[in-house]
C-alpha positions as CSV (number, residue, x, y, z in Angstrom):
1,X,88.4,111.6,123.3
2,X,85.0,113.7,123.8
3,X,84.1,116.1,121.1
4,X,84.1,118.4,123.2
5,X,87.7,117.8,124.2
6,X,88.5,117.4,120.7
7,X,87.3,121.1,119.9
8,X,89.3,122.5,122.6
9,X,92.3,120.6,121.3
10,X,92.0,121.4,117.5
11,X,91.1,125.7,118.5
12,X,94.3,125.9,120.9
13,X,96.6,123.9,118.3
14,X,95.7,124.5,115.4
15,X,96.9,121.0,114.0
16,X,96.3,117.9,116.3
17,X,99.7,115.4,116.3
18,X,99.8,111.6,117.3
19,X,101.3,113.2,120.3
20,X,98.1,115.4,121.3
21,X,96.2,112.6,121.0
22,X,98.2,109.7,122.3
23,X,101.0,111.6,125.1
24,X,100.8,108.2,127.0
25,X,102.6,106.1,124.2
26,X,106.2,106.3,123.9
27,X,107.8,108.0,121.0
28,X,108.5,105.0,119.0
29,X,104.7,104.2,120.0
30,X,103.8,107.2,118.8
31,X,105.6,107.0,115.4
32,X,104.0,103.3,114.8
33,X,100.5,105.2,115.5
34,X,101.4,107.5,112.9
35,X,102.6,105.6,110.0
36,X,99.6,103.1,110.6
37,X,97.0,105.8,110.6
38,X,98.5,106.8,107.1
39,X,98.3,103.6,105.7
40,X,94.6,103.8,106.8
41,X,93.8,107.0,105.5
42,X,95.8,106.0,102.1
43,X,93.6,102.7,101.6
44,X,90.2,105.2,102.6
45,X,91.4,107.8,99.7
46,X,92.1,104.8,97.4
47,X,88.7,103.4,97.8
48,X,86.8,106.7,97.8
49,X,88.7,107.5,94.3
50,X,87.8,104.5,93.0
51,X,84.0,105.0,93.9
52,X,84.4,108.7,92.5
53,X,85.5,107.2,89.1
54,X,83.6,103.3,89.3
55,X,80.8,104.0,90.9
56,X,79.5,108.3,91.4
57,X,75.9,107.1,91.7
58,X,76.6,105.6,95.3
59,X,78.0,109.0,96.5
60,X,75.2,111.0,95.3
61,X,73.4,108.5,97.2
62,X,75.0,108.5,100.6
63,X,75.0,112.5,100.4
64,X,71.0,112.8,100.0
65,X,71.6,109.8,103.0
66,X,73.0,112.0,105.2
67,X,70.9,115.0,104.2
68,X,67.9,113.4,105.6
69,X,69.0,111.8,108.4
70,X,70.8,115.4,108.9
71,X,66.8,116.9,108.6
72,X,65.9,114.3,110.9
73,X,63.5,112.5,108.5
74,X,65.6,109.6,107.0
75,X,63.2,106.3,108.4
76,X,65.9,103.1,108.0
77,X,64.2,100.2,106.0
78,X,62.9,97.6,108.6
């Protein structure tokens, strides 16, 4: 899905289901979709809680990361 198609989507909806983004899969398809992109997003909250509490220096850098590369001046290593 464009993000331009995802815009439209989320400003006429409001909230996006499985079913917005997947109307071709059946309903039982649609569930599996679900429950399997919650188990992702569980394990991604695990692992960023457990960077937040092990590890904060790593977050601090990926933020001024982002910053730069946000600024346009972030030059990877080569």
């Amino acid at each position: 899905m464009s993000q331009k198609a995802y815009q439209q989507l989320d400003e006429s909806h409001g909230d996006i289901t499985i079913g917005d983004l997947y109307p071709e899969l059946s309903s039982k398809q649609q569930a599996d979709a679900e429950y399997r992109l919650l188990g992702y997003l569980s394990i991604a909250k695990r692992i960023f809680g457990r960077v937040c509490r092990d590890h904060p220096e790593i977050l601090t850098e990926l933020e001024e990361r982002a910053t730069l590369r946000k600024n346009g001046s972030f030059k990877p290593i080569q």
